[in-house]
Residue frames as a rotation matrix with the C-alpha (Angstrom) as fourth column:
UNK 1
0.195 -0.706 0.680 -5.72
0.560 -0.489 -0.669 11.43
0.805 0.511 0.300 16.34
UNK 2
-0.093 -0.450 -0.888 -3.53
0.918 -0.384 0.098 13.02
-0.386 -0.806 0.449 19.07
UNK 3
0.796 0.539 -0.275 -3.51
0.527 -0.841 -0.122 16.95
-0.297 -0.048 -0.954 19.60
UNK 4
-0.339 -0.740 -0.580 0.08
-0.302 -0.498 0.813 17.77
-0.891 0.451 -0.055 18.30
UNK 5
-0.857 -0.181 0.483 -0.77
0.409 0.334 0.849 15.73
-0.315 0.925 -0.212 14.78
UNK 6
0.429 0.802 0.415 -4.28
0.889 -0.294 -0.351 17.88
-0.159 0.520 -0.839 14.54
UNK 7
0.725 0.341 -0.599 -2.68
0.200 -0.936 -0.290 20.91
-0.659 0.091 -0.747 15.48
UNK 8
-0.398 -0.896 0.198 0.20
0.295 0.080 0.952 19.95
-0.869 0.437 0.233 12.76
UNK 9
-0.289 0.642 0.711 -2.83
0.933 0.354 0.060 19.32
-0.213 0.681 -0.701 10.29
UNK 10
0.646 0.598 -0.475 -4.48
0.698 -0.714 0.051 22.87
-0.309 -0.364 -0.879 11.32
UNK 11
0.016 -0.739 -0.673 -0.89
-0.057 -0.673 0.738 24.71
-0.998 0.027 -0.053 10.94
UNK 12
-0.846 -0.229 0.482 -0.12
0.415 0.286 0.864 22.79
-0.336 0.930 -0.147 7.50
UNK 13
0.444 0.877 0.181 -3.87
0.754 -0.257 -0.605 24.21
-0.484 0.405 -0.776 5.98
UNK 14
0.686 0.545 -0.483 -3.46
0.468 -0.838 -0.281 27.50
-0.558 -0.033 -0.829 7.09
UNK 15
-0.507 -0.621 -0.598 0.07
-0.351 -0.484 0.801 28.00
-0.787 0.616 0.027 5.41
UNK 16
-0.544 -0.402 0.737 -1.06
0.398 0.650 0.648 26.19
-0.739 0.645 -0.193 2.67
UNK 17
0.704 0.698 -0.131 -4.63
0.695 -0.715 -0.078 28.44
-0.148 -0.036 -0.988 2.29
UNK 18
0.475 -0.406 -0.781 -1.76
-0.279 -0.911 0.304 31.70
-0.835 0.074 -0.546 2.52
UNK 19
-0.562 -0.827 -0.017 0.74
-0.028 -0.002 1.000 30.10
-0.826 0.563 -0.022 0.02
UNK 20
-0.200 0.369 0.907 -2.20
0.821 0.568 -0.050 29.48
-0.534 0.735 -0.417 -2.48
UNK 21
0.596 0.645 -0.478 -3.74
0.667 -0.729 -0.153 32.78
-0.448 -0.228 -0.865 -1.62
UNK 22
0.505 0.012 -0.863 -0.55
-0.051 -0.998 -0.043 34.57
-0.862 0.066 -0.503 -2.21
UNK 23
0.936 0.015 -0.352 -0.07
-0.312 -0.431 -0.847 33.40
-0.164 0.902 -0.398 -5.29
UNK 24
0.200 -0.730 -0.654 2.92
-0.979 -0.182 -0.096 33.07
-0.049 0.659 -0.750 -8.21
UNK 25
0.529 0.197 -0.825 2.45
-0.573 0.801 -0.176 29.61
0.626 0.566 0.536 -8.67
UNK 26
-0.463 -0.680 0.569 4.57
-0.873 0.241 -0.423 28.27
0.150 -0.693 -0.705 -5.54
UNK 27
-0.270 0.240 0.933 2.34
-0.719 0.594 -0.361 26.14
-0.640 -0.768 0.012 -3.69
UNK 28
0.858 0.512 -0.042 1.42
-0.386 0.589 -0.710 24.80
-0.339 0.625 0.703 -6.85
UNK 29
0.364 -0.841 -0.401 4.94
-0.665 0.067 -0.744 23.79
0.652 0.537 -0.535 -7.54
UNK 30
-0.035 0.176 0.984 4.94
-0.999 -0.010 -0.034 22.89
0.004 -0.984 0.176 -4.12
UNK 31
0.469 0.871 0.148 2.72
-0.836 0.492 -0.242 20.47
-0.284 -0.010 0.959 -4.72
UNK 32
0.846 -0.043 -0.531 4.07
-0.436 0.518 -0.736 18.88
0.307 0.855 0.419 -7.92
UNK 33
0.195 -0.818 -0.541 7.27
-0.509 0.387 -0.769 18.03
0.839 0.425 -0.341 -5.84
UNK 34
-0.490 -0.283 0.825 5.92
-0.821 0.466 -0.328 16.34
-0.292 -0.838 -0.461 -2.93
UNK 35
0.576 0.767 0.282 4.02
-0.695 0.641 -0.325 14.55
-0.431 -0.009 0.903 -4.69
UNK 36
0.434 -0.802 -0.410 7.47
-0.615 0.070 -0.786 13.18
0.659 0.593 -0.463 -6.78
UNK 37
-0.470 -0.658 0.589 8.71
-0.797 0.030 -0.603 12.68
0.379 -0.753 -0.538 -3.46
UNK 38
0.217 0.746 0.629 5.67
-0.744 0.544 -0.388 10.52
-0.631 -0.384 0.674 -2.02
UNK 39
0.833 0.061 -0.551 6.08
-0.472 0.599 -0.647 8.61
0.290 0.799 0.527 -5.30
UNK 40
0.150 -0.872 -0.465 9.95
-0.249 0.422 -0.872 7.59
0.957 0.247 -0.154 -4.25
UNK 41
-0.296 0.029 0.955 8.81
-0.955 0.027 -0.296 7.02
-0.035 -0.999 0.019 -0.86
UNK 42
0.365 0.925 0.108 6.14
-0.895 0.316 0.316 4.79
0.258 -0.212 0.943 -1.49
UNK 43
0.669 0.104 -0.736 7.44
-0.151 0.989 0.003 1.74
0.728 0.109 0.677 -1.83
UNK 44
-0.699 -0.551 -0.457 9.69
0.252 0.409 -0.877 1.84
0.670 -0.728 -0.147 1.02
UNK 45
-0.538 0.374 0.755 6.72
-0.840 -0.305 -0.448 2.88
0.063 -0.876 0.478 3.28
UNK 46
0.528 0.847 -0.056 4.92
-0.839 0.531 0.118 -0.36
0.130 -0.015 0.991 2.02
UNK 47
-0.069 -0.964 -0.258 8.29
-0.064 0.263 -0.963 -1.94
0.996 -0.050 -0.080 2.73
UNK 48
-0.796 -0.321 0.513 8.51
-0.435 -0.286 -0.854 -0.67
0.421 -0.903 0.088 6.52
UNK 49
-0.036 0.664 0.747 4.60
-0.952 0.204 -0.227 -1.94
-0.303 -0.719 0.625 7.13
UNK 50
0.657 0.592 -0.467 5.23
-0.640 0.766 0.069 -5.10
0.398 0.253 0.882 5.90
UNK 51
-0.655 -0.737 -0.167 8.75
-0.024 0.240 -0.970 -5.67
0.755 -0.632 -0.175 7.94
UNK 52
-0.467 0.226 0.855 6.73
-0.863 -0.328 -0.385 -4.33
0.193 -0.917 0.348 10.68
UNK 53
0.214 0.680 0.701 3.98
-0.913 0.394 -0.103 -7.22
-0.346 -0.619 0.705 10.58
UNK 54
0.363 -0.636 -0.681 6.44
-0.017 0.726 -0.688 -10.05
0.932 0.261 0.252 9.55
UNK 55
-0.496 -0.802 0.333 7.89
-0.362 -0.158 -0.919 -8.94
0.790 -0.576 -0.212 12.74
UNK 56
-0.335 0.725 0.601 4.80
-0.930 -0.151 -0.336 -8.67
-0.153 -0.672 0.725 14.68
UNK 57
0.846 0.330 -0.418 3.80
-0.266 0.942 0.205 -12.30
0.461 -0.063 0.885 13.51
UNK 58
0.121 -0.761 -0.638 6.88
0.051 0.646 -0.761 -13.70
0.991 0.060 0.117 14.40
UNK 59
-0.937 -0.272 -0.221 7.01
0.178 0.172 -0.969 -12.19
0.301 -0.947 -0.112 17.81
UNK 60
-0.003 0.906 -0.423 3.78
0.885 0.200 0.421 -12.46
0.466 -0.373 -0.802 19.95
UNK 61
0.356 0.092 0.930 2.05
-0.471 -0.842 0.263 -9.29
0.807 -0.532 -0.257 21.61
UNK 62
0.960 0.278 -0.036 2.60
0.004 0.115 0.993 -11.53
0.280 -0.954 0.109 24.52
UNK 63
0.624 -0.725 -0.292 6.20
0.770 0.634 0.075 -11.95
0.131 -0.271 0.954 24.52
UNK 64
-0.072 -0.713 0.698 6.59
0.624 -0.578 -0.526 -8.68
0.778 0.398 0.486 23.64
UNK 65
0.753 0.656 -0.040 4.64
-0.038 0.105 0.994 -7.99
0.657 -0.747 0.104 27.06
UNK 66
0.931 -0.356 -0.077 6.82
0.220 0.381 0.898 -9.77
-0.291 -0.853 0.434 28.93
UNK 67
0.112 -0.964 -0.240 10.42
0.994 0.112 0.011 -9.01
0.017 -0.240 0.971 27.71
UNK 68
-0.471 -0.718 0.512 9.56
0.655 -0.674 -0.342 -5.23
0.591 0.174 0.788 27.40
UNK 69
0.389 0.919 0.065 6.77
0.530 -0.281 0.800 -4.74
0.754 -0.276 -0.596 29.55
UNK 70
0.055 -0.242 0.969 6.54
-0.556 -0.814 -0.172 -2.51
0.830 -0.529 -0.179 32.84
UNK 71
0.985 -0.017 -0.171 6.86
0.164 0.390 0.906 -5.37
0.051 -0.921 0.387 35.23
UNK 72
0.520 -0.839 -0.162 10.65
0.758 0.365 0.541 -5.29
-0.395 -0.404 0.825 35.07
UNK 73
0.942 0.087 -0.325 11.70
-0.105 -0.842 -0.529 -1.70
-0.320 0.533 -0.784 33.70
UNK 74
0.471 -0.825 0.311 15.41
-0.442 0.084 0.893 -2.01
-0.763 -0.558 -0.325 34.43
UNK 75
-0.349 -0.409 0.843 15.96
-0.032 0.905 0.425 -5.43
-0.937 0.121 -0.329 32.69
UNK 76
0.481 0.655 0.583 13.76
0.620 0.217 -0.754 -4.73
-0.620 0.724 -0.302 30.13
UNK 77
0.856 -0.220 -0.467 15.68
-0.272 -0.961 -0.046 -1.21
-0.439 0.167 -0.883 29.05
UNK 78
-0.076 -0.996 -0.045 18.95
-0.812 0.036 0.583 -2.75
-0.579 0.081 -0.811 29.11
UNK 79
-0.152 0.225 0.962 17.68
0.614 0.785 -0.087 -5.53
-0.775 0.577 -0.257 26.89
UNK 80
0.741 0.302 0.600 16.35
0.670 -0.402 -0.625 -3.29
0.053 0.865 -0.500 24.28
UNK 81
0.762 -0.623 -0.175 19.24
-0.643 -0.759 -0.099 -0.81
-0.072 0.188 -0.980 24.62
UNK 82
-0.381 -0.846 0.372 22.00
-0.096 0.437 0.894 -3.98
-0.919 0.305 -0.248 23.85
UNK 83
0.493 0.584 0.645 19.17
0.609 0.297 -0.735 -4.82
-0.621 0.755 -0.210 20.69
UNK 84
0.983 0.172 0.064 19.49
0.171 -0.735 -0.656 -1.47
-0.066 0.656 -0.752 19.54
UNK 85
0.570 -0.817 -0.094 22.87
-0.412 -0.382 0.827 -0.94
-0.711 -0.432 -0.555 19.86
UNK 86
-0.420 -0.587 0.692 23.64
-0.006 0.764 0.645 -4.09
-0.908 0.266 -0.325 17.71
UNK 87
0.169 0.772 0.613 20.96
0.749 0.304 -0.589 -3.30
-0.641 0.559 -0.526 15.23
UNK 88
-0.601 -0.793 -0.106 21.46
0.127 -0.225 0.966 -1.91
-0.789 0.567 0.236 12.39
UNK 89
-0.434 0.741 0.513 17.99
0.860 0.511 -0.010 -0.60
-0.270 0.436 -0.859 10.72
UNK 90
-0.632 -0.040 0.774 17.39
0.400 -0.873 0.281 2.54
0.664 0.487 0.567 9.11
UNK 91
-0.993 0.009 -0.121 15.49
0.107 -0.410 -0.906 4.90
-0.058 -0.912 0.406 11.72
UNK 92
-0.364 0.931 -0.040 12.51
-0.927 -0.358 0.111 5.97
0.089 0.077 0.993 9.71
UNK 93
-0.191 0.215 -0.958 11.90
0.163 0.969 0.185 1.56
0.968 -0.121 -0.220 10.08
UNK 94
-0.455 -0.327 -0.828 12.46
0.478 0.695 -0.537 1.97
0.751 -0.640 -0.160 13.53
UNK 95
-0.569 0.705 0.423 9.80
-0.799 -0.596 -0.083 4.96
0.193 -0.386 0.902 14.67
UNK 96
0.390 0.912 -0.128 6.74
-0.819 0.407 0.404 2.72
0.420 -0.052 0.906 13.75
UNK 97
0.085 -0.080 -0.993 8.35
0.219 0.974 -0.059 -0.72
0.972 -0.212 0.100 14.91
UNK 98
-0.945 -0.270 -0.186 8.83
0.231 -0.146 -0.962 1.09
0.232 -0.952 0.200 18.46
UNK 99
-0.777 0.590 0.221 5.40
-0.630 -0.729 -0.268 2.37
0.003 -0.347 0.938 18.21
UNK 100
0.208 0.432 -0.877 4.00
-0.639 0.740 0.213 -1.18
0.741 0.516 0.430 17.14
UNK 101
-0.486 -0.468 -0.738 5.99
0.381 0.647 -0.661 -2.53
0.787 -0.602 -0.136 20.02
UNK 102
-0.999 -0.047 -0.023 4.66
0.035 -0.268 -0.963 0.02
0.039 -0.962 0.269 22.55
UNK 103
-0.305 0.899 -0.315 1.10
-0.865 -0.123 0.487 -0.72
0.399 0.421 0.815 21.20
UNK 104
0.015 0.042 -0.999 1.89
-0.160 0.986 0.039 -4.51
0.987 0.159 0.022 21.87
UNK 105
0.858 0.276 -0.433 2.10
0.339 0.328 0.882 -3.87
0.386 -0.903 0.188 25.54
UNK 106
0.005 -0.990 -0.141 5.95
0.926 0.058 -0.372 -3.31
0.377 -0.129 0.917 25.46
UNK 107
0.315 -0.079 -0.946 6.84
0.659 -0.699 0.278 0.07
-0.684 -0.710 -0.168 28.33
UNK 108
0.881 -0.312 0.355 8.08
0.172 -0.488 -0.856 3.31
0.440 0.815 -0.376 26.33
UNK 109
0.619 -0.779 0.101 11.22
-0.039 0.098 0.994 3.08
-0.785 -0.619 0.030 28.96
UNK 110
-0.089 -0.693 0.715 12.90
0.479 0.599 0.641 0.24
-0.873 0.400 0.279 26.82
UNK 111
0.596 0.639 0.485 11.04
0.731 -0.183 -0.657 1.53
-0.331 0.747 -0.577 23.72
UNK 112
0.753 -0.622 0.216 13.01
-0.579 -0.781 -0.233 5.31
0.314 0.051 -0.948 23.92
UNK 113
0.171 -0.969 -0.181 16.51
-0.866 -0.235 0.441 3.12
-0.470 0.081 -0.879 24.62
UNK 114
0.271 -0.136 0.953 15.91
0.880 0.436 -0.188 0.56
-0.389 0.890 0.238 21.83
UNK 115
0.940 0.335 0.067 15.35
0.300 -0.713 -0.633 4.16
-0.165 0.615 -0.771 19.75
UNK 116
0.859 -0.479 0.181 18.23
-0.509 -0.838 0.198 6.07
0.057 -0.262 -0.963 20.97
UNK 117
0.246 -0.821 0.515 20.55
-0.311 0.436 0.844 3.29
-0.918 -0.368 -0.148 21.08
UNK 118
0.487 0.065 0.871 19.60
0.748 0.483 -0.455 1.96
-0.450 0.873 0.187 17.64
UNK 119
0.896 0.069 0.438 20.20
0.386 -0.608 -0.694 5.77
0.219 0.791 -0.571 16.35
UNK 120
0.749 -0.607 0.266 23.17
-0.642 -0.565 0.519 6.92
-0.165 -0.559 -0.812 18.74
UNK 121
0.329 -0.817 0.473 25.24
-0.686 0.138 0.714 3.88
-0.649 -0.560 -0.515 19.28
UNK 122
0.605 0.001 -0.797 27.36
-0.772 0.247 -0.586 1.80
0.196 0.969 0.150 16.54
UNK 123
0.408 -0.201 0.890 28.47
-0.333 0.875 0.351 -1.93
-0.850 -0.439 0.291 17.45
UNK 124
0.703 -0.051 0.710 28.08
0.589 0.601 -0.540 -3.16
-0.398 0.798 0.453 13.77
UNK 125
0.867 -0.247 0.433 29.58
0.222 -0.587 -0.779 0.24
0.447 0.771 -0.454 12.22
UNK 126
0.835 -0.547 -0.061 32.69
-0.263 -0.492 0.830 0.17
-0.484 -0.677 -0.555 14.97
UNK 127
0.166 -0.858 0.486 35.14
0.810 0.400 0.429 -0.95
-0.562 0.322 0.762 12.76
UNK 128
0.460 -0.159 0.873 34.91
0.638 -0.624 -0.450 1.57
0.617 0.765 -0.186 10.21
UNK 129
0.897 0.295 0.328 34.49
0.045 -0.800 0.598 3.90
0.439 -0.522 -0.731 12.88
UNK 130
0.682 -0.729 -0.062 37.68
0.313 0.214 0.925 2.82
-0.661 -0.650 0.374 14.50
UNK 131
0.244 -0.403 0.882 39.31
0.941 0.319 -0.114 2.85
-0.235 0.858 0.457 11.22
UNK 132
0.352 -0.033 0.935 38.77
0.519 -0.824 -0.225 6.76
0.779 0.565 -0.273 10.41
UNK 133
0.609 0.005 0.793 38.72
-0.155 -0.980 0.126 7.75
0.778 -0.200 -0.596 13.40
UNK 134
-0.390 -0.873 0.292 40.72
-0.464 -0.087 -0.881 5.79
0.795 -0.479 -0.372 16.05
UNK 135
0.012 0.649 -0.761 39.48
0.561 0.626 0.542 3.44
0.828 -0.433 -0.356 18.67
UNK 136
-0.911 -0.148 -0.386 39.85
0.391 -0.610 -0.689 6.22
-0.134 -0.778 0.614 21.31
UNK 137
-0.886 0.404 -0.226 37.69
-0.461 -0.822 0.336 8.28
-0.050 0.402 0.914 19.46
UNK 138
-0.243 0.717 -0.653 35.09
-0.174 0.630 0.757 5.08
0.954 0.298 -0.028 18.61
UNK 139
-0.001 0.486 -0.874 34.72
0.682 0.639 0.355 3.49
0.731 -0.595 -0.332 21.80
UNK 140
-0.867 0.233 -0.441 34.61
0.154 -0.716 -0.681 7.15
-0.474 -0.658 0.585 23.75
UNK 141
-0.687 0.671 -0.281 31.90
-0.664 -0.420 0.619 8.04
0.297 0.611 0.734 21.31
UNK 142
-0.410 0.414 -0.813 30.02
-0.073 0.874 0.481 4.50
0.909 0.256 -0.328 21.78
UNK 143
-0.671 -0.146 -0.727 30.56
0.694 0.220 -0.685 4.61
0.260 -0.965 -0.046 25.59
UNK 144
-0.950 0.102 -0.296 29.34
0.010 -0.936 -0.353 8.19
-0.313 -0.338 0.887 25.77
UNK 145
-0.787 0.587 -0.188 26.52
-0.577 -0.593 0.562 7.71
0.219 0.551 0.805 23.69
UNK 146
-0.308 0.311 -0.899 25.17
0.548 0.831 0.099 3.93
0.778 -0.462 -0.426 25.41
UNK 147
-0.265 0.642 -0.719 24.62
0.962 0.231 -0.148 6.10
0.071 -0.731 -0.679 28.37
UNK 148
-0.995 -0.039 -0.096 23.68
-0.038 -0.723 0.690 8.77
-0.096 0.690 0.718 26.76
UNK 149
-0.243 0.814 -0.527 20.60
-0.446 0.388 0.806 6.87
0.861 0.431 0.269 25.34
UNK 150
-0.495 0.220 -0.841 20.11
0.692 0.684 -0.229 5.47
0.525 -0.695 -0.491 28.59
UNK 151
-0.676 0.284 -0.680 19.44
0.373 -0.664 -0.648 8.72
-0.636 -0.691 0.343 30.45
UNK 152
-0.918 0.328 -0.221 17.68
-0.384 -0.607 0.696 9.58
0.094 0.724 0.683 27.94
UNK 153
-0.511 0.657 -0.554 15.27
0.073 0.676 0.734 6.74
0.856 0.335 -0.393 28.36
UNK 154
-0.573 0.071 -0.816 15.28
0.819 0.091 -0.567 7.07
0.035 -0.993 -0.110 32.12
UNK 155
-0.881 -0.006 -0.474 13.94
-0.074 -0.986 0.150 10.86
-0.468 0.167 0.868 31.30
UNK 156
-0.766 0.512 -0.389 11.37
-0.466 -0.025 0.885 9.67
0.443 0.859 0.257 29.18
UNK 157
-0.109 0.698 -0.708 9.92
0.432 0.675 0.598 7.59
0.895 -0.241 -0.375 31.52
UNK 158
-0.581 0.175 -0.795 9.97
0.639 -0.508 -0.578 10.26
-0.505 -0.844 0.183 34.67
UNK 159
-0.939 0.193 -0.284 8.50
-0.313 -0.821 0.477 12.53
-0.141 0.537 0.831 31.96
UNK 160
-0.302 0.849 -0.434 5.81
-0.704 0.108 0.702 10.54
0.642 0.518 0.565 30.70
């Protein structure tokens, strides 16, 4: 366990220790309606880890190595930032499949502009988009946001 998700753990207690502490039945209410929630989660979270390793069988750690790995940053980025771009998969899917990917060997370069393309830029959804709003308006927005998500990635990887 990384030090931001203990000291999340550590934060979440202590409110939770004050909200019990002070009383009127909150935290107990609290409770009763994440736990609702969790319930209408569930089955898409057991959903997302079984996409994930369908995926993960299908593609090898090794391949994923080699088409997103750190030998070719560049080529690799712009590969996973046309993916995402075209892809069309609900984000909370697409946290753990980036983190599954950068487990597999794959650079967090490409990784952060799969992400950021997948969430920023809309290929599949440009009709509509064009529709409501006007292909000016779509394919500035698209344009802007493709390298958008690029710097973004480029950042991520001078950062980390």
């Amino acid at each position: 366990m990384d030090v931001f998700t203990l000291g999340f753990w550590i934060i979440g207690g202590i409110l939770f220790i004050i909200a019990i502490l002070k009383g009127k039945g909150g935290a107990k209410e609290s409770m009763k309606k994440s736990r609702g929630m969790m319930k209408n989660m569930l089955g898409d979270i057991i959903g997302i880890i079984f996409l994930i390793g369908l995926l993960l069988t299908f593609i090898p750690p090794q391949t994923i190595k080699t088409v997103l790995g750190s030998e070719n940053v560049v080529f690799s980025s712009l590969v996973a930032a046309l993916i995402g771009s075209v892809t069309l998969i609900p984000a909370f899917v697409a946290f753990p499949l980036v983190g599954s990917f950068v487990d597999a060997g794959a650079s967090i370069v490409p990784g952060v502009a799969f992400l950021t393309t997948l969430t920023m830029v809309g290929v599949v959804t440009f009709p509509l988009e064009n529709k409501e709003f006007g292909l000016k308006f779509a394919l500035s927005r698209n344009v802007l946001s493709f390298s958008a998500a690029i710097v973004i990635a480029v950042l991520m990887g001078v950062i980390l």
